[in-house]
N, C-alpha and C positions, 0 to 999 in steps of 0.2 A: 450610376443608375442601377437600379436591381433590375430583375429579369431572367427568366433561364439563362442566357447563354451567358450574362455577367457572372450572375452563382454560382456556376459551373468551376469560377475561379476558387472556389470554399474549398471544393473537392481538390482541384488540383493544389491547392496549398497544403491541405490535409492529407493527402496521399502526399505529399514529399518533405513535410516537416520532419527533421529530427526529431522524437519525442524527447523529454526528460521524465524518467520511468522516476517519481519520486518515491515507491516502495515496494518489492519487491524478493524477491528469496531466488536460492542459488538452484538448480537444475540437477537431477542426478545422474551419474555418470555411466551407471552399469545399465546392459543390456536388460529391458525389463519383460517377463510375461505376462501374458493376457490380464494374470490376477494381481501381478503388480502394478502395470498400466491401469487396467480400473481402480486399485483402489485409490489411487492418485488423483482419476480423473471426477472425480465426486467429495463431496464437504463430506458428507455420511460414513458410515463404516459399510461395508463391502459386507452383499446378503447369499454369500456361495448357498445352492442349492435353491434360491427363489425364485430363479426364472428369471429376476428382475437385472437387467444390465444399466452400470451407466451410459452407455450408447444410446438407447434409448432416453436420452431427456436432453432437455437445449442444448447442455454443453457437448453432449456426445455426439449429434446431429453437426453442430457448428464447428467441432472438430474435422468430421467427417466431408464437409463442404468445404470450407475455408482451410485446411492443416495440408488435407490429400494432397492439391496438386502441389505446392512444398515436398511433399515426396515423389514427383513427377508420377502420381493417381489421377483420375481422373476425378472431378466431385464427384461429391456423395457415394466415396467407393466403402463396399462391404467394411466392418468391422475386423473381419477376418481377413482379410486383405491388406487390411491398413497396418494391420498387429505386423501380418507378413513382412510386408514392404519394410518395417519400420526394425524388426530383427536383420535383413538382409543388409539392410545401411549400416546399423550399428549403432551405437548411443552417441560416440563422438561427432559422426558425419548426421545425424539426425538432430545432436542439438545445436550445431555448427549452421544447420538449414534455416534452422527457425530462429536463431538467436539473428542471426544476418537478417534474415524475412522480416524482422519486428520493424524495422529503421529506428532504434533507438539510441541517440547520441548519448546518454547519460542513464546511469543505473544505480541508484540509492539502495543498498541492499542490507537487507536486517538478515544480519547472521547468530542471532540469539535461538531460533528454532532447527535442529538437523539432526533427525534420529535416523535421516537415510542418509549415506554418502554422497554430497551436494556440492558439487563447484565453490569456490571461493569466488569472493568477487574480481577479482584476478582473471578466473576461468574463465567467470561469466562473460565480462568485458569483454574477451579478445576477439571471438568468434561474432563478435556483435561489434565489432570494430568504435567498442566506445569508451568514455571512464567511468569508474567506477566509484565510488565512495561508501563508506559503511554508516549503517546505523544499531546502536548500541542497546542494545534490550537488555531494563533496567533490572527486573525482575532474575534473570541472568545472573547477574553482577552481585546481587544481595543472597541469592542462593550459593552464590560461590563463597560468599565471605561467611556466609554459616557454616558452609561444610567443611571450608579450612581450619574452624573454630575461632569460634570467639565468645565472649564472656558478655553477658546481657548489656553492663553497664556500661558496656564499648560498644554495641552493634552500631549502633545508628551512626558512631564518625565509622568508623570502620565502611559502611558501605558507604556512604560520603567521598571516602578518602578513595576508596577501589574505584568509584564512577569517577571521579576526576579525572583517576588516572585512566582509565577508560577511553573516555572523550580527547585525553589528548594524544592518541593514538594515531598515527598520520591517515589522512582519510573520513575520518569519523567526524561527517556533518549534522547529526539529529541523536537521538535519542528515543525510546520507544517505550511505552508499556505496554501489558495486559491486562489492566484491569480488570475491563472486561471481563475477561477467562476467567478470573481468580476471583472475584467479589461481586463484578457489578458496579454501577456506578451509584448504587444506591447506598452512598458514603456521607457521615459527617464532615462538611468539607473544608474545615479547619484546618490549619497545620497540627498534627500531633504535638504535646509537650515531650520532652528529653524524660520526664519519669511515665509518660504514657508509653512508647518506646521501648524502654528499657523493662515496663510489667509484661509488656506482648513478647518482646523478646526472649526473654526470662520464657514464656509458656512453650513458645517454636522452638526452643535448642534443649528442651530437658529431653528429648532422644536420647537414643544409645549415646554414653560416650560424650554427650554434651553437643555431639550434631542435631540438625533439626530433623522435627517431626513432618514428613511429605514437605511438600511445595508452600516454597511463598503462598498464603491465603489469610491471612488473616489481618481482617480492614484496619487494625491501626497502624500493620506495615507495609500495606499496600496506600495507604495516604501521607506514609513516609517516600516512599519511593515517590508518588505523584510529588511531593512539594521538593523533593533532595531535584528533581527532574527540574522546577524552576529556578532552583539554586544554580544549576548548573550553564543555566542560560543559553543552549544551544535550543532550536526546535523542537518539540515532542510531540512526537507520534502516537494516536492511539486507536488501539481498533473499536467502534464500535460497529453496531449489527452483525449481517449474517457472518456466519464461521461453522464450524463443527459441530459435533453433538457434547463436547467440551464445554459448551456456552450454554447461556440461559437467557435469548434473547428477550426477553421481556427487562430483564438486567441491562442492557446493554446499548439501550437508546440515549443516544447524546445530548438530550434534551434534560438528563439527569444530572447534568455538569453544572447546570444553569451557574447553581450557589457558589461552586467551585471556580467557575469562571469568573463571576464577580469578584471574588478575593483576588485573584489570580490577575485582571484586567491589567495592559499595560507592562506586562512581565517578557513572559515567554512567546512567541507564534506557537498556536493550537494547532496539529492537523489530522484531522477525525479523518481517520480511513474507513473506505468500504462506505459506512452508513447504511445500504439497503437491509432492511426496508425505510428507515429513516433518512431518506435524503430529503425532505423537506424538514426534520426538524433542524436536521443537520444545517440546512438553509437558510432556517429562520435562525441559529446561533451564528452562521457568516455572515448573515446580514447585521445584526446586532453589536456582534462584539470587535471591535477594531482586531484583533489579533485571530481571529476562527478563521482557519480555511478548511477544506472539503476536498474529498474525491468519490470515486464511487467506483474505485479498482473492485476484483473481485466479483463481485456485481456485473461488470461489463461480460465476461468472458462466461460467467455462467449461464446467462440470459442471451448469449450473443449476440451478436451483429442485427437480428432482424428485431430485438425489442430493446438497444443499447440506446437508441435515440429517443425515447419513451425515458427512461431512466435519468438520463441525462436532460431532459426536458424538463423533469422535477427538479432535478436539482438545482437548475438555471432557472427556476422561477422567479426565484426574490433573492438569490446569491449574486453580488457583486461580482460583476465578470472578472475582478482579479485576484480572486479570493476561489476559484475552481482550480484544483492541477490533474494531471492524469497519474493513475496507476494502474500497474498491471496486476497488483499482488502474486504473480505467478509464483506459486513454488512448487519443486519437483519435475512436473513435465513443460519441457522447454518449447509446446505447442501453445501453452497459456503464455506465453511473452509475445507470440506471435497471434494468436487470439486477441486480448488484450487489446493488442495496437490495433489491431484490422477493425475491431467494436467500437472503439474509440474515437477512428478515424470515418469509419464511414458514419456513425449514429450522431456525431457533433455536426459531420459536412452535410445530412440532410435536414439535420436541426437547424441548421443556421441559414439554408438555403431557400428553407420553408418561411422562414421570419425577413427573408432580402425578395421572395416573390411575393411575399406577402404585404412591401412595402412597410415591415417593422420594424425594418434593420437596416441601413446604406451597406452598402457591399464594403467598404473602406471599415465601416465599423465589425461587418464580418469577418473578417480577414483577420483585421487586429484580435478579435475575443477568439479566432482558432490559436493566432501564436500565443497569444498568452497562454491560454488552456494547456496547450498541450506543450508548451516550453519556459516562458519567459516567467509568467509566477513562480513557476519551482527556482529557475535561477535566480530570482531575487530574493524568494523567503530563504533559501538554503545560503545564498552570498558565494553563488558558484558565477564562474565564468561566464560568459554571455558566447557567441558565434565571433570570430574572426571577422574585423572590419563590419559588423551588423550589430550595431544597437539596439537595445531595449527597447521595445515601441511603450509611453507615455501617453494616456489621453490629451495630454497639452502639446506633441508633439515634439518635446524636448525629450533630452537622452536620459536614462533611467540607469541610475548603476547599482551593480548589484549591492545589496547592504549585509555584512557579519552582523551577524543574530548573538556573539556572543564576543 
């Protein structure tokens, strides 16, 4: 039967789930200042001299509430206090707090981005008492095979051959792009031809020397990399919506895949990260397409804890409850791992509590769409391990084992 005092059971399962973090980035290690702490703690670039602080906006506030007492502050303590406290501990004992604080059994970690010194997934895991597994970002991979050189009329096995070897790196469960970043998804969304390929290629390597010119960007090898990514049969990651000032959100909504998807149907597992502000189209392609799953990482920890369940409302509109997983996307400061989870966990447990007083939900069916959400989907789409002696929960009630994706 629903009811407060039943529902109350949402919370308490969701406050002591394991999560499974299915994408996230490594934390950085050195001691940071005020102006490296902000510029971390904000999507934007940092406006020295404006008056304007990331502390002031959701994530800075929800920092300050939820991070503090993890530093043994009190909520809502000053900015300047918090910097303090957070200097006096030190980066190790600070990311050691929050890394433990998150409760996350499992950490999917895309190590393709680190222009600051970042934990290995190694690092990350310990302090967080979990495992760890890597995800391969594609676009990586294909910039490396340019800049070691290579000759047009080979690119395309050449990064083929590098991803392969890539993915069979012990560890490495998924796969990942940028599109997004780099084009958009407003792509012809055919396979390129081997002499399409080899013309784009030919224009990216006539750089100095016969390296390439800037970054992977150019759409007929950025829909190389998407289809070498189905080739390769592991899950693939991809970000769309909010991000940086790097992106071109109008670009970047996943309702642009539609076409791409259709070719695609039946292949690979899809998993659109982030999506806000698109977590409804995002919704309506996991409602649609047997392979589309969804998260809305990112999004949680920005928005925090007091509007994460509004968020997650949309996305749970018309999304198959086992086609939702959790992420943190944290990268850099190891208070968004711990953000993240606390958004996560409380905006799902009043979301679902509201739908079991509501009489829309059995508390039985409650329960179940928290484990899935925040564990058992990721272990099944990834083909990881399940819990010791606890099984998969099954809408039919039977056991669910995980499945290789590749």
């Amino acid at each position: 039967m629903g009811g407060p005092s039943g529902a109350g059971a949402v919370h308490e399962l969701l406050g002591a789930l394991p999560l499974v973090d299915h994408h996230c980035h490594g934390v950085v290690t050195a001691d940071l200042d005020r102006t490296g702490f902000e510029s971390l703690l904000t999507e934007g670039a940092g406006w020295p001299g404006s008056g304007i602080s990331p502390f002031d906006s959701p994530v800075g506030v929800a920092v300050r509430r939820h991070c503090a007492p993890v530093l043994d502050l009190p909520r809502h303590a000053p900015a300047d206090a918090y910097l303090a406290r957070r200097a006096e501990l030190g980066a190790d004992e600070v990311n050691r707090r929050f890394l433990a604080a998150a409760g996350t059994a499992v950490l999917c970690v895309d190590t393709g981005y680190a222009p600051e010194r970042l934990t290995t997934p190694a690092q990350l895991a310990e302090p967080a008492g979990a495992a760890a597994y890597e995800v391969v970002r594609l676009e990586g991979v294909a910039e490396a095979v340019a800049a070691g050189g290579v000759e047009a009329g080979g690119y395309g096995a050449a990064v083929r051959a590098a991803a392969e070897d890539a993915v069979r790196r012990p560890g490495v469960v998924a796969v990942k792009s940028v599109a997004a970043y780099r084009t958009g998804f407003l792509l012809d969304p055919a396979r390129p031809t081997d002499r399409e390929v080899t013309r784009a290629a030919a224009g990216w390597l006539a750089g100095s020397g016969g390296r390439p010119r800037g970054r992977l960007e150019d759409p007929v090898l950025v829909r190389h990399v998407l289809w070498t990514a189905v080739d390769l049969g592991l899950p693939l990651q991809l970000h769309t919506g909010f991000g940086d000032d790097d992106l071109r959100l109008h670009r970047a909504d996943p309702a642009l895949l539609t076409d791409w998807l259709h070719l695609t149907a039946g292949t690979v597992p899809v998993m659109l990260l982030h999506c806000w502000p698109y977590q409804r189209q995002a919704a309506y392609l996991a409602a649609v397409f047997e392979r589309v799953y969804l998260d809305v990482g990112l999004a949680l920890h920005h928005v925090g804890p007091a509007r994460a369940g509004a968020v997650l409302a949309e996305a749970l509109e018309i999304t198959p409850f086992r086609k939702l997983l959790y992420s943190s996307d944290a990268y850099g400061l190891a208070e968004f791992h711990h953000l993240g989870a606390v958004a996560f966990r409380q905006g799902l447990a009043g979301l679902l509590r509201a739908r079991v007083d509501a009489d829309e939900l059995s508390l039985a069916d409650a329960l179940r769409i928290a484990r899935w959400t925040g564990r058992d989907n990721a272990l099944r789409v990834y083909g990881l391990p399940g819990p010791p002696q606890e099984p998969l929960d099954s809408p039919s009630g039977t056991t669910e084992l995980p499945i290789r994706n590749h």
